[in-house]
Residue, then its C-alpha position, 0 to 999 in steps of 0.5 A: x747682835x747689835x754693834x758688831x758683837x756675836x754670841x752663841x751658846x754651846x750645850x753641854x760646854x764644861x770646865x776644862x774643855x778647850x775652845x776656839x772661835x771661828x770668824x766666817x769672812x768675805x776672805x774665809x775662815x778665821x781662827x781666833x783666841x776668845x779676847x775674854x779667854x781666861x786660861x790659854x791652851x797649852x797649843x797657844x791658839x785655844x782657851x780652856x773653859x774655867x770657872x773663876x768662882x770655883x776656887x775656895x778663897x780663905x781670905x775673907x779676914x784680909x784688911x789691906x795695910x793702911x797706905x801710910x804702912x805700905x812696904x812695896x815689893x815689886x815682883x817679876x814673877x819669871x825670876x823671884x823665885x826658879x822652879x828647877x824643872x821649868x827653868x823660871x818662876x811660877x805662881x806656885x814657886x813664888x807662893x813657897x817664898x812668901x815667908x821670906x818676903x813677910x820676914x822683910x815686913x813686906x806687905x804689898x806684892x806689886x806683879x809686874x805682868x803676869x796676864x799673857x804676853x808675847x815671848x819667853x816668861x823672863x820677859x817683863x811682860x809688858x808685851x801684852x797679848x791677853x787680859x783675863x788669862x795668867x801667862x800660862x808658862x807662870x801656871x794656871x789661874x787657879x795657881x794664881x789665886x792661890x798665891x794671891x789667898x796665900x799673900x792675904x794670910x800674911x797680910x800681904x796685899x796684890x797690886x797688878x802692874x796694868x798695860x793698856x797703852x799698847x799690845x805686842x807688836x809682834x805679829x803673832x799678838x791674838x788680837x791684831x788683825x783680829x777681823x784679817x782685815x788690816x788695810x794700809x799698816x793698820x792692826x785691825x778693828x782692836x786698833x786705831x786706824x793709820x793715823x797718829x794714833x795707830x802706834x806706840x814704840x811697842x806695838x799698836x795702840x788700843x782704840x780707847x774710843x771704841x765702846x767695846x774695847x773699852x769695855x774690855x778693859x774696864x771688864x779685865x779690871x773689875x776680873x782682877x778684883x773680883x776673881x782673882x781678890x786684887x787689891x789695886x793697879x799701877x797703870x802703865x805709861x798713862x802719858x801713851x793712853x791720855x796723848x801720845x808720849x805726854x803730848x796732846x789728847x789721844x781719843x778716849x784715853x782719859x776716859x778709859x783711865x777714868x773708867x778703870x779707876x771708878x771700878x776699882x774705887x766702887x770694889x774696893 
């Protein structure tokens, strides 16, 4: 299709089938996670078909507390609440405490990262590799709605902690080098090019110009609304997406930050 984008359509495709894409390249085959994958295989190199409008939310009552109420708790999903035979947190383990959150007058969970990232599920996360698919040692993303229909019955709201000034800088993150096409140190066609703008201290720097990296993004945010009933962001390191650090003018930045924000506001 137009603008370096592909698409296909594979009759008979269903929920809980596994996939990957294949890139044909001047250079060969190219395995690839789908950038929209919505639930990460157990084999860490496929994604599984979902539906995310399957789930029977029960939360169409749930009014967000007023700003002025607001209590916070910001939550790390990996170490709130244990699950003794996975040896961390997980989705299903932190909805089983909620009542003890309520019992504090918390009304806001704030979830530090909890959409895919590089290392073990004790890490903060914020070491992103995906946007659309829960950390799958945390559990499913049905597991996510769940909780999140679990914390609107006690009147909680769900804030998600947001990273999108950078991604993993390990080499196993899906989308660096995503076209195997990283001349010169660059991170490949997700990334800007060599450059000021190429890296963070954590890993490289999205390319917030590129109208479909943006889209992604500002497509990951309205996901978060929309199929999993989030009620707001914390966005991280904002000074890394409008400039470098703070300083100057990093291209697109501020209109991606823009952008998510006038999704959120239309949705909320």
């Amino acid at each position: 299709e137009n603008d370096g984008l592909s698409a296909g359509e594979v009759p008979g495709a269903k929920v809980g089938q596994s996939y990957r894409f294949v890139l044909a390249t001047p250079a060969g085959e190219l395995t690839r996670l789908d950038p929209y994958c919505r639930q990460r295989g157990a084999d860490r190199v496929s994604c599984i078909v979902t539906d995310p409008f399957a789930f029977s939310w029960t939360d169409g009552a749930f009014v967000r507390p007023p700003k002025s109420t607001q209590i916070v708790y910001e939550m790390h999903i990996g170490s709130f609440s244990r699950d003794p035979a996975k040896g961390h947190g997980t989705f299903a383990s932190t909805k089983a405490r909620l009542d003890e959150l309520a019992d504090l007058g918390v009304n806001v969970l704030e979830l530090m990262p909890v959409f895919e990232f590089g290392g073990n599920p004790n890490g903060w996360g914020y070491n992103p590799h995906l946007h659309f698919a829960p950390k799958s040692s945390y559990g499913t993303a049905d597991e996510l709605r769940a909780l999140v229909d679990a914390a609107h019955a006690k009147g909680m709201a769900v804030w998600l902690d947001a990273v999108v000034n950078h991604h993993d800088g390990w080499r196993e993150a899906p989308l660096r080098c995503f076209d195997g096409v990283c001349p010169g140190g660059s991170a490949g066609v997700y990334y800007f090019g060599p450059g000021a703008y190429a890296s963070t201290p954590w890993g490289p720097r999205p390319k917030f110009d590129e109208p479909a990296v943006r889209a992604m993004f500002v497509d990951a945010t309205r996901a978060f609304i929309d199929e999993f009933h989030g009620d707001g962001f914390r966005w991280d390191s904002t000074s890394n997406v409008r400039g470098i650090d703070g300083q100057g003018t990093t291209p697109g930045g501020k209109e991606l930050l823009v952008a998510q924000n006038e999704v959120a506001r239309q949705k909320g």
